[in-house]
N, C-alpha and C positions, 0 to 999 in steps of 0.2 A: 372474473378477475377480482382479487381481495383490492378491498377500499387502503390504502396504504397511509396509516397512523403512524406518526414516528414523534417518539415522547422524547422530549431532551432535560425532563427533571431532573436526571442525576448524569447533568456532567461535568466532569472534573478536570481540571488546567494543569498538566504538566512541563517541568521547561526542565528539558534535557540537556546535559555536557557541556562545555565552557562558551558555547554560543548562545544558551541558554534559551535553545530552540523550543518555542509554545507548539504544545499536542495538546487536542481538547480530548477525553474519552466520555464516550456515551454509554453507561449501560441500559439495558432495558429497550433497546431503541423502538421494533417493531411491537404492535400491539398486537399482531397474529402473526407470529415469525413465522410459524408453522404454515400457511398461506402462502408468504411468501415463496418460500422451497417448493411447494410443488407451481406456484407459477413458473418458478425457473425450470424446474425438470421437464414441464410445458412446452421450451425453448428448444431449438436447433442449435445445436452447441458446434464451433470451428475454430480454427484457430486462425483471426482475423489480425493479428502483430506478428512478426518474427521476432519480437525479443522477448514477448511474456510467455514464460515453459508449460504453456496449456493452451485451454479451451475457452472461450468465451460467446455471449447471448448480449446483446445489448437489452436493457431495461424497458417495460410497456413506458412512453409518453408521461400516462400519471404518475409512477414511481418516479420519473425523473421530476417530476413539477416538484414532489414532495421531498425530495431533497435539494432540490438548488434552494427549497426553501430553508428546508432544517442549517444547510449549509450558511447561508446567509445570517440566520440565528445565531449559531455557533459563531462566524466571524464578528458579527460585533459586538455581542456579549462577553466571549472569553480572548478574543484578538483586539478587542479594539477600533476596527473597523468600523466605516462609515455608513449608515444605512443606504445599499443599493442594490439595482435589482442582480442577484447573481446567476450565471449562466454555467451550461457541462454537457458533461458525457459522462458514461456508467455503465458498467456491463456486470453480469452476472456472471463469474469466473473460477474456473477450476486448474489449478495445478495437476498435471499429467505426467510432463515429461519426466523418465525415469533420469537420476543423476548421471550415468553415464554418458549417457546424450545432450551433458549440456552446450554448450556453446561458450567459447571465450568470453564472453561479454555477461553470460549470466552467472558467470563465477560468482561475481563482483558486485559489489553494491552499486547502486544506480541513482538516477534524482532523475524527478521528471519533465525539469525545463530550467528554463532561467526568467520566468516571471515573477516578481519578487512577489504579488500579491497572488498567485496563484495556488489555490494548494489542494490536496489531494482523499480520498476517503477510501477507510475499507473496512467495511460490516462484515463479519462472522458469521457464517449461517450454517457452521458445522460442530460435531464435536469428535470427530477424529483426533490424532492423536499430535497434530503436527501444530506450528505454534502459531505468535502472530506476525508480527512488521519487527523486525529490528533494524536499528539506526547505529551507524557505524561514524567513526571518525579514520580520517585516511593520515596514518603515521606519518608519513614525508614531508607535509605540507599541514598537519595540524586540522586540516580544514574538517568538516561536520555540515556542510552545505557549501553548495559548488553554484556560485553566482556567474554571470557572464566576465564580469573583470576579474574574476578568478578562477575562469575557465582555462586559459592559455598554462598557466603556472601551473593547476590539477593536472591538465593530461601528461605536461611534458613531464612531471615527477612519476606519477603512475607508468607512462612510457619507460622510462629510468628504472621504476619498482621492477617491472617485468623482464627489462631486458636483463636485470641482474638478478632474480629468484626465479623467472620462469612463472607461468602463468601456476593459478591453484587446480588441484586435482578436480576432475570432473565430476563432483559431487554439490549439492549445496552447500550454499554458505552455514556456519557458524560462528566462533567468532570471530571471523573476518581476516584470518593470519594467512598470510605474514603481512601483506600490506594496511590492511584494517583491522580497529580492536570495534569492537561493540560497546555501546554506550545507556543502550535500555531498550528491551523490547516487554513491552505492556500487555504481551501476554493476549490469548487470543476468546477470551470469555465469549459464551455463545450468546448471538443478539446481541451484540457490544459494537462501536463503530470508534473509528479516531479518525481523527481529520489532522494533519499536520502541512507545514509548506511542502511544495514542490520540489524546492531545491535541497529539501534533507536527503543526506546521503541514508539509504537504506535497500533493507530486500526483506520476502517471505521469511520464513524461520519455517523449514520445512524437515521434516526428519530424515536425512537419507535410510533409514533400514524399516519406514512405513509404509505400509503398501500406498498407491496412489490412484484413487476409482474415477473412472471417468462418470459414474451415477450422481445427478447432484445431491440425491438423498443420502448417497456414501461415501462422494468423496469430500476434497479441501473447496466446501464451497463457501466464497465472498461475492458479496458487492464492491468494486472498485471503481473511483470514478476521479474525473479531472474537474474544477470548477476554478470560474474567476470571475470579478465584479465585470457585468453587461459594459 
């Protein structure tokens, strides 16, 4: 099992769309990325969510040590954040499912809780053809991140978007029409990680006309993970 070095000298602060939502990016992150990938190909790959349109491996124990730490790094140097011990989950994940078969729900841009200090990661560990996170704003209601008190007002508009255009065609997203525009996606550089909040509206940036391997050596492989302060 590769020693897992995760270098954060070149990371850069971005603040996206009129919320002016903070994304850290890392490049460079692993110091043998190459290591990495075949640890994952290693893995027994399944699809342990119904709403993420793939396959996924949860992390060896020391990979996850070494990013709650990088993690925590990243939050109080480029967030501001309080030094504390931060905790997760993380899985080594592949996108599969063909667009046809998506699912109502994966049309659409997503967020992944209402923990305001919560926020989320996803390392690059491919260089296939397909892109990386983009971050949408949802036209009806303005919004760019979906908080609990402004949960109630998000669905019932999106409810309203739908029942008057009809759900979007069974392929991945792009730029998020009719109901969502896009707002920045950073692009998916290989060995590059961003960490953004949980409650940015966002999704993969996936090509519907590239193929999709279930090999992690071939296909859309990421680390993805959920972390918050202990």
């Amino acid at each position: 099992m590769p020693a897992h070095v995760l270098s954060l000298d070149e990371t850069l602060l971005h603040q996206i769309g009129h919320e002016a939502i903070k994304i850290a990016r890392v490049q460079l992150v692993f110091d043998d990325s190459a290591a990495v990938i075949e640890e994952a190909a290693a893995q027994r790959f399944s699809q342990i969510n119904p709403h993420y349109p793939g396959i996924r491996a949860s992390v060896s124990s020391d990979l996850l040590r070494a990013l709650c730490t990088a993690v925590e790094d990243i939050a109080v140097g480029s967030f501001g954040a309080a030094r504390q011990n931060w905790m997760g989950q993380a899985w080594y994940s592949i996108v599969t499912q063909t667009p046809g078969r998506l699912t109502p729900i994966q049309r659409l841009p997503h967020f992944d809780g209402f923990k305001p200090d919560q926020v989320a990661i996803m390392i690059y560990l491919n260089q296939t053809r397909h892109g990386g996170t983009g971050f949408y704003r949802h036209k009806s209601t303005g919004f760019e991140s979906v908080s609990q008190a402004r949960y109630p007002e998000y669905k019932a508009s999106l409810e309203k978007d739908v029942k008057s255009t009809g759900l979007p065609p069974a392929k991945y997203i792009t730029d998020g029409a009719p109901h969502f525009e896009r707002i920045a996606d950073l692009g998916a550089e290989f060995n590059s990680m961003i960490v953004y909040p949980g409650t940015a509206l966002h999704s993969g940036v996936i090509d519907n006309h590239v193929p999709l391997h279930k090999d992690p050596r071939e296909g859309r492989l990421t680390i993805n993970g959920f972390f918050a302060p202990a």
